[in-house]
PDB file of N, CA, C and O in Angstrom:
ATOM      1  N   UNK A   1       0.837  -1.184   0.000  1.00  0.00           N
ATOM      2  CA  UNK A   1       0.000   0.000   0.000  1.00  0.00           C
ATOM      3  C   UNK A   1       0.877   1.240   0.000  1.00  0.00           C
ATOM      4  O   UNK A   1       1.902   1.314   0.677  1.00  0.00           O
ATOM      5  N   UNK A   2       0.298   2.500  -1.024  1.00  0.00           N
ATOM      6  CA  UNK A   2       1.155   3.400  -0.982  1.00  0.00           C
ATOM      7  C   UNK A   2       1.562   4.216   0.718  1.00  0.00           C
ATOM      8  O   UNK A   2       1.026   3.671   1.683  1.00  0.00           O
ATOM      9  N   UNK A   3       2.314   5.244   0.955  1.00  0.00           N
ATOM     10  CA  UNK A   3       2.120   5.899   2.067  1.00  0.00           C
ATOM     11  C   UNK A   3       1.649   6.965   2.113  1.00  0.00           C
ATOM     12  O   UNK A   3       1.854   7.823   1.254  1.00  0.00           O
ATOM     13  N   UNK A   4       0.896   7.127   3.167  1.00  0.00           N
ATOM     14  CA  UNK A   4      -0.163   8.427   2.920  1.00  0.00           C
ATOM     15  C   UNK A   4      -0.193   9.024   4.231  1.00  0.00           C
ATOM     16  O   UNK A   4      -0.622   8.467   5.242  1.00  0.00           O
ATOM     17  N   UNK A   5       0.321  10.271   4.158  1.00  0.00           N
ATOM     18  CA  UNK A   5       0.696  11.584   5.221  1.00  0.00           C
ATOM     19  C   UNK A   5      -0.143  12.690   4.933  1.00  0.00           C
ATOM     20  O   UNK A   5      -0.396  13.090   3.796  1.00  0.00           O
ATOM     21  N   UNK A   6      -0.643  13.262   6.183  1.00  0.00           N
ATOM     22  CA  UNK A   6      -2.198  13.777   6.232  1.00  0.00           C
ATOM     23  C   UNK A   6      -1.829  15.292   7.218  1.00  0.00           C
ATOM     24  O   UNK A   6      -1.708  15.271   8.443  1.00  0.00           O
ATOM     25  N   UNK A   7      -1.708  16.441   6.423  1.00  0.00           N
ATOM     26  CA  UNK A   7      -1.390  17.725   7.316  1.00  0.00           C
ATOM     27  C   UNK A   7      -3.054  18.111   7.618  1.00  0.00           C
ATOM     28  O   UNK A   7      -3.846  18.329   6.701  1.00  0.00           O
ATOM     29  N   UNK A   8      -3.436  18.152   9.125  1.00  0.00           N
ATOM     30  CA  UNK A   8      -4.599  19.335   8.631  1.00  0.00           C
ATOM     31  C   UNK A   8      -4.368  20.228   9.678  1.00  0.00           C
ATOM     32  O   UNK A   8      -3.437  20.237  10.482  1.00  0.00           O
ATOM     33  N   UNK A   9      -5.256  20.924   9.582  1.00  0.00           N
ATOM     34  CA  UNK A   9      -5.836  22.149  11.086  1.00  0.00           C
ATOM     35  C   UNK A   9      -6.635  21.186  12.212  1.00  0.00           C
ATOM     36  O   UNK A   9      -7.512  20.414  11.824  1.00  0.00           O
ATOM     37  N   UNK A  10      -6.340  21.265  13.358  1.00  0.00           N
ATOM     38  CA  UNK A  10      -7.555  21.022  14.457  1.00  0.00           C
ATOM     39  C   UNK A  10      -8.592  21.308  14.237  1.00  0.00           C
ATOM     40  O   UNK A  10      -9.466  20.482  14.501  1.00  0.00           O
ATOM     41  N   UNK A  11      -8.850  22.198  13.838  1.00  0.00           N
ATOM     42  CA  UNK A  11     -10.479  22.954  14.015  1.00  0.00           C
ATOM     43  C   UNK A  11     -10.876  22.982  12.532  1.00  0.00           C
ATOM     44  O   UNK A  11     -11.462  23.987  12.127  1.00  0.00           O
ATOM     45  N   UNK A  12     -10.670  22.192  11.865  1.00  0.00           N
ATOM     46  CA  UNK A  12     -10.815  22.379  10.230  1.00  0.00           C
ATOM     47  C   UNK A  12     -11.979  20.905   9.722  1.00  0.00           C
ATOM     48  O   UNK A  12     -11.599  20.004   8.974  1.00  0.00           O
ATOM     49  N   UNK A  13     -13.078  20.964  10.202  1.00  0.00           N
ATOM     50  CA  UNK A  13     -14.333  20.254   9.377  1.00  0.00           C
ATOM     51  C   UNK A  13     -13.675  19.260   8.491  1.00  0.00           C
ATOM     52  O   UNK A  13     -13.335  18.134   8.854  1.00  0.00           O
ATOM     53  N   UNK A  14     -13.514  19.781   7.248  1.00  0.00           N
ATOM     54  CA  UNK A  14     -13.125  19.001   6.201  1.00  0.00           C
ATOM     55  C   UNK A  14     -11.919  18.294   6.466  1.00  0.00           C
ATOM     56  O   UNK A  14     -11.576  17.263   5.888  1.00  0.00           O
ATOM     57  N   UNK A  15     -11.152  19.011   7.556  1.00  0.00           N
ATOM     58  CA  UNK A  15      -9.587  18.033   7.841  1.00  0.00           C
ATOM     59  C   UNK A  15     -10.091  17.001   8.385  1.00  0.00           C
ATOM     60  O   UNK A  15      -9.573  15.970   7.956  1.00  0.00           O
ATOM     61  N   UNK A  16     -11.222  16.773   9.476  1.00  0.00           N
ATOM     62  CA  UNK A  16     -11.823  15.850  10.587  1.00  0.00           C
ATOM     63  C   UNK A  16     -12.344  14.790   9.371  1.00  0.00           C
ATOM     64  O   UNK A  16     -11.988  13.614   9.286  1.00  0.00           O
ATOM     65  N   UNK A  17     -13.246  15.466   8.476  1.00  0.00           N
ATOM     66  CA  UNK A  17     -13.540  14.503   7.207  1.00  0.00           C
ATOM     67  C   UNK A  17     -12.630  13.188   6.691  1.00  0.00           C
ATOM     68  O   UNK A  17     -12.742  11.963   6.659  1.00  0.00           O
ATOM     69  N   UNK A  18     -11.725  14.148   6.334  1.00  0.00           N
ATOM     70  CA  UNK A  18     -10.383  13.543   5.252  1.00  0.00           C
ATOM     71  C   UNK A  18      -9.542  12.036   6.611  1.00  0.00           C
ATOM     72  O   UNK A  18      -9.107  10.920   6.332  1.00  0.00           O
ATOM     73  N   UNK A  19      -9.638  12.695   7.881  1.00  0.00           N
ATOM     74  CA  UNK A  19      -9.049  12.009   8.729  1.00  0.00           C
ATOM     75  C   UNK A  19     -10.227  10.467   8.967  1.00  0.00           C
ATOM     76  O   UNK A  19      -9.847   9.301   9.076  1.00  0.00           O
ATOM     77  N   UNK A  20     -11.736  10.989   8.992  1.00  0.00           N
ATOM     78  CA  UNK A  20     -12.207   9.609   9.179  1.00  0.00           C
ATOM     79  C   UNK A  20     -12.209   9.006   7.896  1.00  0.00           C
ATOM     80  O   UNK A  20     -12.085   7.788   8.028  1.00  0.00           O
ATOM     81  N   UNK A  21     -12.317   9.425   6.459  1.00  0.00           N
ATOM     82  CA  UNK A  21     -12.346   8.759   5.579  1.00  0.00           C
ATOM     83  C   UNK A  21     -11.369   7.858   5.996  1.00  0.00           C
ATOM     84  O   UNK A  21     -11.888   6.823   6.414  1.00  0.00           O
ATOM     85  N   UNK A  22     -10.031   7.855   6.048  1.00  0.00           N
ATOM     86  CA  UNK A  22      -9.114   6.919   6.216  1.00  0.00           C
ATOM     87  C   UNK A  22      -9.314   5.973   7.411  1.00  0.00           C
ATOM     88  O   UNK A  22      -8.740   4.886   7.476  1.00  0.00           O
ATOM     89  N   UNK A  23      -9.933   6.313   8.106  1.00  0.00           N
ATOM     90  CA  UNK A  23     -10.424   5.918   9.095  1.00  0.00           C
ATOM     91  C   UNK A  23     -12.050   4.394   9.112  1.00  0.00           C
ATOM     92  O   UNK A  23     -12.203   3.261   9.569  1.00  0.00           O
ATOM     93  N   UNK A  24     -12.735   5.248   8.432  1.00  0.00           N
ATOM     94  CA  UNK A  24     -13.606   4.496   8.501  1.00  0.00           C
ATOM     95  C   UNK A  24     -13.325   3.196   7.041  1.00  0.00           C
ATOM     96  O   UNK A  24     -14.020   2.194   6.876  1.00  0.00           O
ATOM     97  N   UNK A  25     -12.608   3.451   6.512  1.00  0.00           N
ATOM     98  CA  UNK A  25     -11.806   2.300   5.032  1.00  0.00           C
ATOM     99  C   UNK A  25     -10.859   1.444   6.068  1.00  0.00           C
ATOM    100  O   UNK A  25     -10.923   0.216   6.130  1.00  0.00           O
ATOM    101  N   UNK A  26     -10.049   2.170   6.806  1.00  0.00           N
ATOM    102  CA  UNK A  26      -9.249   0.847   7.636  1.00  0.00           C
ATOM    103  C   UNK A  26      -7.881   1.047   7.006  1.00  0.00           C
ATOM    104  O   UNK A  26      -7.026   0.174   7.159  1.00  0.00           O
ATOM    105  N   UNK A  27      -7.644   2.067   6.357  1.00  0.00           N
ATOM    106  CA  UNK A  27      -6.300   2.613   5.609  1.00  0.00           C
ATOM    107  C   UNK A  27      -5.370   3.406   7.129  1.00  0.00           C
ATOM    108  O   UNK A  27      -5.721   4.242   7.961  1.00  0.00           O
ATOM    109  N   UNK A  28      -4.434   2.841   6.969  1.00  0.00           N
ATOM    110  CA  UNK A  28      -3.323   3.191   7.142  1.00  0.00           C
ATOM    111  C   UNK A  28      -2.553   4.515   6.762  1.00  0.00           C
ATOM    112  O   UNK A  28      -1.808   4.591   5.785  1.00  0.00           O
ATOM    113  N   UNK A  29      -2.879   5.840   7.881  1.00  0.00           N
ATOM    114  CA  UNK A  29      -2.472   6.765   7.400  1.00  0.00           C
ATOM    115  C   UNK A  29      -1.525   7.522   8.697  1.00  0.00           C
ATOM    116  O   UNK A  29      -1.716   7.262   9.885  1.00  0.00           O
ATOM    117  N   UNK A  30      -0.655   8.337   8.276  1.00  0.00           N
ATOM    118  CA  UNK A  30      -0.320   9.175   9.295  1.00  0.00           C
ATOM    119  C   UNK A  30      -0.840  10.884   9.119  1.00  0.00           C
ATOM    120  O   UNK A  30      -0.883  11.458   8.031  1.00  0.00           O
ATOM    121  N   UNK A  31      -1.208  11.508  10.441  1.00  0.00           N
ATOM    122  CA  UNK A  31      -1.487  12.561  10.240  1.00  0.00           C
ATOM    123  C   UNK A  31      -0.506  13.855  11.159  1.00  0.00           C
ATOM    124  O   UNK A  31      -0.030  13.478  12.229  1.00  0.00           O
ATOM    125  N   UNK A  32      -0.282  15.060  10.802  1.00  0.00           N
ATOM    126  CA  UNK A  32       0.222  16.001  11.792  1.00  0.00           C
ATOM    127  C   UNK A  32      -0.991  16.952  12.121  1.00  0.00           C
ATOM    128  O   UNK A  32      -1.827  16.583  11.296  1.00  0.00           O
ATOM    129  N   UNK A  33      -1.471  17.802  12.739  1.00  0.00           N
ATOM    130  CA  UNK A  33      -2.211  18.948  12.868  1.00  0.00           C
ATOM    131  C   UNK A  33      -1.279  20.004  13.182  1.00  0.00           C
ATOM    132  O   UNK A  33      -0.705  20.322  14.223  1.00  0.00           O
ATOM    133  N   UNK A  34      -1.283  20.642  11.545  1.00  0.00           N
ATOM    134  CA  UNK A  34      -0.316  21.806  11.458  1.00  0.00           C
ATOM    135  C   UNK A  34      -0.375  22.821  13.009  1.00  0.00           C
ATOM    136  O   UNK A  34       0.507  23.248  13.754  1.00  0.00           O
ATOM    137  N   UNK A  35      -1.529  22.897  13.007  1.00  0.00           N
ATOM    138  CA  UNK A  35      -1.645  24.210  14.259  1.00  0.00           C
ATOM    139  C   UNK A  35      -1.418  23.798  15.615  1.00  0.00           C
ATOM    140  O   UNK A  35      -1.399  24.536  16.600  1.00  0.00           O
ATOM    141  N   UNK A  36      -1.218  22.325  15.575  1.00  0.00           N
ATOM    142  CA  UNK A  36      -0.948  21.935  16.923  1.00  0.00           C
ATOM    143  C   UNK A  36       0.881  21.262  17.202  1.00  0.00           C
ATOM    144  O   UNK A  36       1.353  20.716  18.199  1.00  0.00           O
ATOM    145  N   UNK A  37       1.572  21.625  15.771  1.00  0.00           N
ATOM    146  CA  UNK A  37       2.707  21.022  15.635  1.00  0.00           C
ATOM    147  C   UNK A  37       3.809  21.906  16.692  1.00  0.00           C
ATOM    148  O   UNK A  37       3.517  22.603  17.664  1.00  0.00           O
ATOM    149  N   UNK A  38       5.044  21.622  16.164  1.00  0.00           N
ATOM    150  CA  UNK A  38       6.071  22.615  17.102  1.00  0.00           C
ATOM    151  C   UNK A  38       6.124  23.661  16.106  1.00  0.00           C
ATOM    152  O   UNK A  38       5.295  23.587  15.199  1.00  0.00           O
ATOM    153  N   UNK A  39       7.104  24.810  16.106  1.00  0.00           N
ATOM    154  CA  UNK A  39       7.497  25.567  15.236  1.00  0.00           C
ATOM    155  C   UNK A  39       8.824  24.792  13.895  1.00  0.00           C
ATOM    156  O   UNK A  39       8.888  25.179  12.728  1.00  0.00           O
ATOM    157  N   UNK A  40       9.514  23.939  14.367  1.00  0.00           N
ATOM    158  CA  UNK A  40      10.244  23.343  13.587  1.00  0.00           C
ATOM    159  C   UNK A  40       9.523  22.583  12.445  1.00  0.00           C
ATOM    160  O   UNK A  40       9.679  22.948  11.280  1.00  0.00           O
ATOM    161  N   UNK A  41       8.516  21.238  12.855  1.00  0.00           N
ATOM    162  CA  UNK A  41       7.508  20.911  12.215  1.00  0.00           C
ATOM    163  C   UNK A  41       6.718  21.471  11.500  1.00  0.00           C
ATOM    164  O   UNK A  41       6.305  20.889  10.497  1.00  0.00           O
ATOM    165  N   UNK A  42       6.294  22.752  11.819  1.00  0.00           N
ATOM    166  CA  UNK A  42       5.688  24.087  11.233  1.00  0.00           C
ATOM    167  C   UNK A  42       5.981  23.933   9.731  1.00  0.00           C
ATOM    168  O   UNK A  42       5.365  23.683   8.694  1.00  0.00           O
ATOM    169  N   UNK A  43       7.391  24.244  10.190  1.00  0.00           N
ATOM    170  CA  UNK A  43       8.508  24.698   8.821  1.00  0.00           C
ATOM    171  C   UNK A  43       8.894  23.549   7.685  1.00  0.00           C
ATOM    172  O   UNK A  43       9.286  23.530   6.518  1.00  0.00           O
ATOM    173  N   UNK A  44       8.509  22.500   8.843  1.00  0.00           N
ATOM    174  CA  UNK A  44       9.108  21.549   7.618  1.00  0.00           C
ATOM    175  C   UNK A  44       7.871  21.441   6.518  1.00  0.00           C
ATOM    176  O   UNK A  44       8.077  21.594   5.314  1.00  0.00           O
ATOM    177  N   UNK A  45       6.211  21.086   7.221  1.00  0.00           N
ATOM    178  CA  UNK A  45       5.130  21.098   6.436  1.00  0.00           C
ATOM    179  C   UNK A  45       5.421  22.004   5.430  1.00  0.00           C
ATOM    180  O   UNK A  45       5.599  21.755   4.238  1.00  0.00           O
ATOM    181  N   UNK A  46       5.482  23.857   6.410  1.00  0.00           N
ATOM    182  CA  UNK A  46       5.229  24.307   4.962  1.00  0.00           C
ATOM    183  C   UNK A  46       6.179  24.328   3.855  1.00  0.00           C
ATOM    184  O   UNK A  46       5.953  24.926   2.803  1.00  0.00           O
ATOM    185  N   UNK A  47       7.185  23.707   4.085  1.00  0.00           N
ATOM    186  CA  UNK A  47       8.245  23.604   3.097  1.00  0.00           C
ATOM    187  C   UNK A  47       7.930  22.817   1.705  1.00  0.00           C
ATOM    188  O   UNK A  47       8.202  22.918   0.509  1.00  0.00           O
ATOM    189  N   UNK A  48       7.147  21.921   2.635  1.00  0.00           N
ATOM    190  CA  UNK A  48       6.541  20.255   2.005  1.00  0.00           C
ATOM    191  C   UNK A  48       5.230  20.909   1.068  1.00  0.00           C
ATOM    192  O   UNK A  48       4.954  20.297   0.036  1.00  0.00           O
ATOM    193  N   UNK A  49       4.575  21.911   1.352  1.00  0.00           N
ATOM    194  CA  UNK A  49       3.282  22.607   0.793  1.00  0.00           C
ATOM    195  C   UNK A  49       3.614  23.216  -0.080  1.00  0.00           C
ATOM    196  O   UNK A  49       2.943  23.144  -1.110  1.00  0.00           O
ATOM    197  N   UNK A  50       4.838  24.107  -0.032  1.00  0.00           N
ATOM    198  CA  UNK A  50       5.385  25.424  -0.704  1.00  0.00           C
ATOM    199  C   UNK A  50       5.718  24.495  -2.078  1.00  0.00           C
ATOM    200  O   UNK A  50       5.242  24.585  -3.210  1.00  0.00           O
ATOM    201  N   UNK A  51       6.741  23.552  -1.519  1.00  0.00           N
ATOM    202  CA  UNK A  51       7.126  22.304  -2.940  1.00  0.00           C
ATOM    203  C   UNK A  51       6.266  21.603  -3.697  1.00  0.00           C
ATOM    204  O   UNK A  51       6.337  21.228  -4.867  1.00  0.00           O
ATOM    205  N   UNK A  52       5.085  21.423  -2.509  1.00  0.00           N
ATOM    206  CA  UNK A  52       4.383  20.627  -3.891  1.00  0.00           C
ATOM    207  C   UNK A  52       3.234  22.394  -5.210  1.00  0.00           C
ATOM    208  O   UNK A  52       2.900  22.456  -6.393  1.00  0.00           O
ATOM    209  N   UNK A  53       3.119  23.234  -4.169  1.00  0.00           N
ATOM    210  CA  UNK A  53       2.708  24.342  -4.937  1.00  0.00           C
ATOM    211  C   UNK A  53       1.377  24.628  -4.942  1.00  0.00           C
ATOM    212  O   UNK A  53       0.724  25.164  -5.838  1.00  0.00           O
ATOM    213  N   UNK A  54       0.916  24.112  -3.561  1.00  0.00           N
ATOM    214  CA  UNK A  54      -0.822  24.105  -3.351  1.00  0.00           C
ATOM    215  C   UNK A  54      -0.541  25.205  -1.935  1.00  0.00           C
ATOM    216  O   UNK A  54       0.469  25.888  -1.763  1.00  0.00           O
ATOM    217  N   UNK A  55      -1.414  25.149  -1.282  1.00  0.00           N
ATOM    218  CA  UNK A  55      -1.682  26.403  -0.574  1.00  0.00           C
ATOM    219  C   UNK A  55      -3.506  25.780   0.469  1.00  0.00           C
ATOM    220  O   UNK A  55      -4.612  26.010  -0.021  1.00  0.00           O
ATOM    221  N   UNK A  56      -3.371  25.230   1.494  1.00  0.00           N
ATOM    222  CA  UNK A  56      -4.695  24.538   1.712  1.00  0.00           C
ATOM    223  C   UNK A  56      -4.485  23.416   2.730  1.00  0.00           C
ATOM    224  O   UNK A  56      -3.433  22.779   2.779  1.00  0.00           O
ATOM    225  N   UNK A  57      -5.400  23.224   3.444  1.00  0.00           N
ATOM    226  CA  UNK A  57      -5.575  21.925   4.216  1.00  0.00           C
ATOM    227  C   UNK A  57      -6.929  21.303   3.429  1.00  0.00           C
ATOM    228  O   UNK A  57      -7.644  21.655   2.492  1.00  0.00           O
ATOM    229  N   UNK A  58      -6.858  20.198   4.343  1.00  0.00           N
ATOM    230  CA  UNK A  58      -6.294  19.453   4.381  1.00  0.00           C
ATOM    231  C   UNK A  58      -5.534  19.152   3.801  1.00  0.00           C
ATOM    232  O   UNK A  58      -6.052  19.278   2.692  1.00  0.00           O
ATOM    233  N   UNK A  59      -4.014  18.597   3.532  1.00  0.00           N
ATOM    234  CA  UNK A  59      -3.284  18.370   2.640  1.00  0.00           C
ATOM    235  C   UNK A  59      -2.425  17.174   2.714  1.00  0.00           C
ATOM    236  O   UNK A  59      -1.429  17.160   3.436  1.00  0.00           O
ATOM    237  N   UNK A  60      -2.812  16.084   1.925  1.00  0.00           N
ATOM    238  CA  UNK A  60      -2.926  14.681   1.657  1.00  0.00           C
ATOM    239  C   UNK A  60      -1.737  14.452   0.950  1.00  0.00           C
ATOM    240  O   UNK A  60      -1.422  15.379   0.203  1.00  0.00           O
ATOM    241  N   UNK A  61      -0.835  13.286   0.976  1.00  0.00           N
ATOM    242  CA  UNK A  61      -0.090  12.916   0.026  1.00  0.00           C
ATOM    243  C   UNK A  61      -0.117  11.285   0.257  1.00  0.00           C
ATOM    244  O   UNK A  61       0.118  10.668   1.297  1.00  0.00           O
ATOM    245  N   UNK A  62      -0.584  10.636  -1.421  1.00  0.00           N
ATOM    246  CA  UNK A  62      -0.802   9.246  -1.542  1.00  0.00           C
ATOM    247  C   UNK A  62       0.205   8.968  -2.199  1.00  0.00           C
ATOM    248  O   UNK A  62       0.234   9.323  -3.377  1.00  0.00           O
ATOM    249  N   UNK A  63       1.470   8.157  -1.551  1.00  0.00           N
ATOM    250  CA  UNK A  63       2.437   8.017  -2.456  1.00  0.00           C
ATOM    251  C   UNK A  63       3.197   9.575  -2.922  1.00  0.00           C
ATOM    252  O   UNK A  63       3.545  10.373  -2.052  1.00  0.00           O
ATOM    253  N   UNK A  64       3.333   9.777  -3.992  1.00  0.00           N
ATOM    254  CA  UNK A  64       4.096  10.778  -4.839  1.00  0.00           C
ATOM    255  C   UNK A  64       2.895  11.775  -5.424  1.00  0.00           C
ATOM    256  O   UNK A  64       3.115  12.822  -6.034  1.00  0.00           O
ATOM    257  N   UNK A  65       1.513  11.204  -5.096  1.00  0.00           N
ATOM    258  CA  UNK A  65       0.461  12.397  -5.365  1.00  0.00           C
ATOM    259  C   UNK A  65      -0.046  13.095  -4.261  1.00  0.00           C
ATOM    260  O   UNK A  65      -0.161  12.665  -3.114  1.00  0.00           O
ATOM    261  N   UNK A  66      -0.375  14.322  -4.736  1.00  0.00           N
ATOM    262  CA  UNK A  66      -0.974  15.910  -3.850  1.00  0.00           C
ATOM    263  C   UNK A  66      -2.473  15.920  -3.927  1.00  0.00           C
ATOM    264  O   UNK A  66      -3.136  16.379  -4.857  1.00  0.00           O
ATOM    265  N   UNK A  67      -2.902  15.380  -2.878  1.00  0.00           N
ATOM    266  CA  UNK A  67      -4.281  16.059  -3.249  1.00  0.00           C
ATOM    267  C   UNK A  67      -4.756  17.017  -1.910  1.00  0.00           C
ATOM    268  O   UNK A  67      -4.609  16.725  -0.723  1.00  0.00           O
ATOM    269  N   UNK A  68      -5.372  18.255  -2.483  1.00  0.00           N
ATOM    270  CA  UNK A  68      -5.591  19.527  -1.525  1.00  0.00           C
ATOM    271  C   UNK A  68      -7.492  19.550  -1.442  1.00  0.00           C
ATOM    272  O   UNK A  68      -8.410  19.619  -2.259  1.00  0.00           O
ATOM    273  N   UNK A  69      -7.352  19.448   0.032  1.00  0.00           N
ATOM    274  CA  UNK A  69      -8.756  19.360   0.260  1.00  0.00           C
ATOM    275  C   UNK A  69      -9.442  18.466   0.898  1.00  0.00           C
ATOM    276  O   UNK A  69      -8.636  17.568   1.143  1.00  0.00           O
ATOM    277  N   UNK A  70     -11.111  18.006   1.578  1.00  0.00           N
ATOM    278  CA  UNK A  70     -11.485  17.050   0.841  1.00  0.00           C
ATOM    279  C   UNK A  70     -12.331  16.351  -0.255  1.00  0.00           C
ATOM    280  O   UNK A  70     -13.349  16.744  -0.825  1.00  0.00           O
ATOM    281  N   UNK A  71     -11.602  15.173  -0.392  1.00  0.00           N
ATOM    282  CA  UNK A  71     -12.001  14.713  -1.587  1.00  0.00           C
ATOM    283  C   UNK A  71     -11.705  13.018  -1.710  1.00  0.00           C
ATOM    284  O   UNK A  71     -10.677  12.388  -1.957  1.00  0.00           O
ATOM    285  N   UNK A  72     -12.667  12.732  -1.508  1.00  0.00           N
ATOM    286  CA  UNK A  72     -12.571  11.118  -1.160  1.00  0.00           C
ATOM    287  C   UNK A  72     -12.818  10.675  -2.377  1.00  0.00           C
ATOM    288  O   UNK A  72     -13.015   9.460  -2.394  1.00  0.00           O
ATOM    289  N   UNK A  73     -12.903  11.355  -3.710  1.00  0.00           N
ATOM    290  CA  UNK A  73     -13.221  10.048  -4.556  1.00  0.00           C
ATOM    291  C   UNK A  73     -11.839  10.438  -5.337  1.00  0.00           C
ATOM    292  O   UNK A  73     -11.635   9.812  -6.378  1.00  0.00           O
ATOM    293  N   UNK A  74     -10.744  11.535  -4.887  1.00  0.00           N
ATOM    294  CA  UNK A  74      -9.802  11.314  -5.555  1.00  0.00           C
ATOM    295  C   UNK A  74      -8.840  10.451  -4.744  1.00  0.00           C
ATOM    296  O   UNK A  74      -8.137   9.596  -5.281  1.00  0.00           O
ATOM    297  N   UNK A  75      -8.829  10.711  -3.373  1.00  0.00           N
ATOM    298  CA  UNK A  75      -8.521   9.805  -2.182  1.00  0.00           C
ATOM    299  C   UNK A  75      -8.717   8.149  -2.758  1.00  0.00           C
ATOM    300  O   UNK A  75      -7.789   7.366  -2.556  1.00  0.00           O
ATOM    301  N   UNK A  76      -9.833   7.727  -3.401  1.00  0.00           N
ATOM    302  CA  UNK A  76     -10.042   5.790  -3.562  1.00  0.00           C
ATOM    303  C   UNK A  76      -9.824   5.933  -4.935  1.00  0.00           C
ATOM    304  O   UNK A  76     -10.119   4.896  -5.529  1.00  0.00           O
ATOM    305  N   UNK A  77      -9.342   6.993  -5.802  1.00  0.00           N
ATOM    306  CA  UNK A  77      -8.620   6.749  -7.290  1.00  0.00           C
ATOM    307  C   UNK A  77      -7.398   6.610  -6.917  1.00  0.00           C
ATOM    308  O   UNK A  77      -6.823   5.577  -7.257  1.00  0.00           O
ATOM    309  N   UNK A  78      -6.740   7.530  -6.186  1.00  0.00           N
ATOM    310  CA  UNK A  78      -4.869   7.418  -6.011  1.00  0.00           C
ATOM    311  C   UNK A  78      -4.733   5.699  -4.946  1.00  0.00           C
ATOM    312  O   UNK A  78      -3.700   5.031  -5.000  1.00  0.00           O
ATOM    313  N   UNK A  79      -5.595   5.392  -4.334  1.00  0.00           N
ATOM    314  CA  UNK A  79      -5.483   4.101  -3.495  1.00  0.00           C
ATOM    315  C   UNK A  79      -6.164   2.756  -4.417  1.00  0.00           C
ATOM    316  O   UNK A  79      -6.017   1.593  -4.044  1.00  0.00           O
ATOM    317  N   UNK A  80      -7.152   3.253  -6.048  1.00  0.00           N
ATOM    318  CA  UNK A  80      -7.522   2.135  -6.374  1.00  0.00           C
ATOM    319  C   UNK A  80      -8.278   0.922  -5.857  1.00  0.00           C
ATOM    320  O   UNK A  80      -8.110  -0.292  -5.967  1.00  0.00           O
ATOM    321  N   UNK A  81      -9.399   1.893  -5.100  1.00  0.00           N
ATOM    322  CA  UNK A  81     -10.386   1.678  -3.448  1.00  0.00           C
ATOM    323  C   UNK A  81     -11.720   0.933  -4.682  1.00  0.00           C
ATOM    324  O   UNK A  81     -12.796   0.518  -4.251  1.00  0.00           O
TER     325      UNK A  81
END
């Protein structure tokens, strides 16, 4: 299974979304909550955001793909759900 790393906000609806989707499938994901990270972590996300060239939470990476938002039916295309 690809690896899939999950930035959102605490208080962000659609991040809580994106987090049970993976959740309620039984997928294997890791997540940070940008606003609850350190300041170092901070920096590294947005480094990781700035590179891929999106701007947004939730912010998903399946494997080597970006997806910004949610969006579960691009979520079970990049996993082949």
């Amino acid at each position: 299974m690809k690896k899939i790393t999950v930035y959102t906000l605490s208080t962000c609806p659609w991040c809580r979304k994106t987090k049970n989707f993976f959740n309620e499938h039984k997928i294997p994901f890791t997540f940070t909550d940008y606003d609850l990270a350190d300041e170092l972590t901070q920096r590294r996300i947005l480094q990781e955001v700035d590179a891929a060239g999106v701007n947004g939470f939730p912010f998903v990476k399946i494997g080597d793909e970006v997806i910004v938002g949610y969006q579960p039916d691009r979520y079970s295309k990049a996993l082949a759900l």
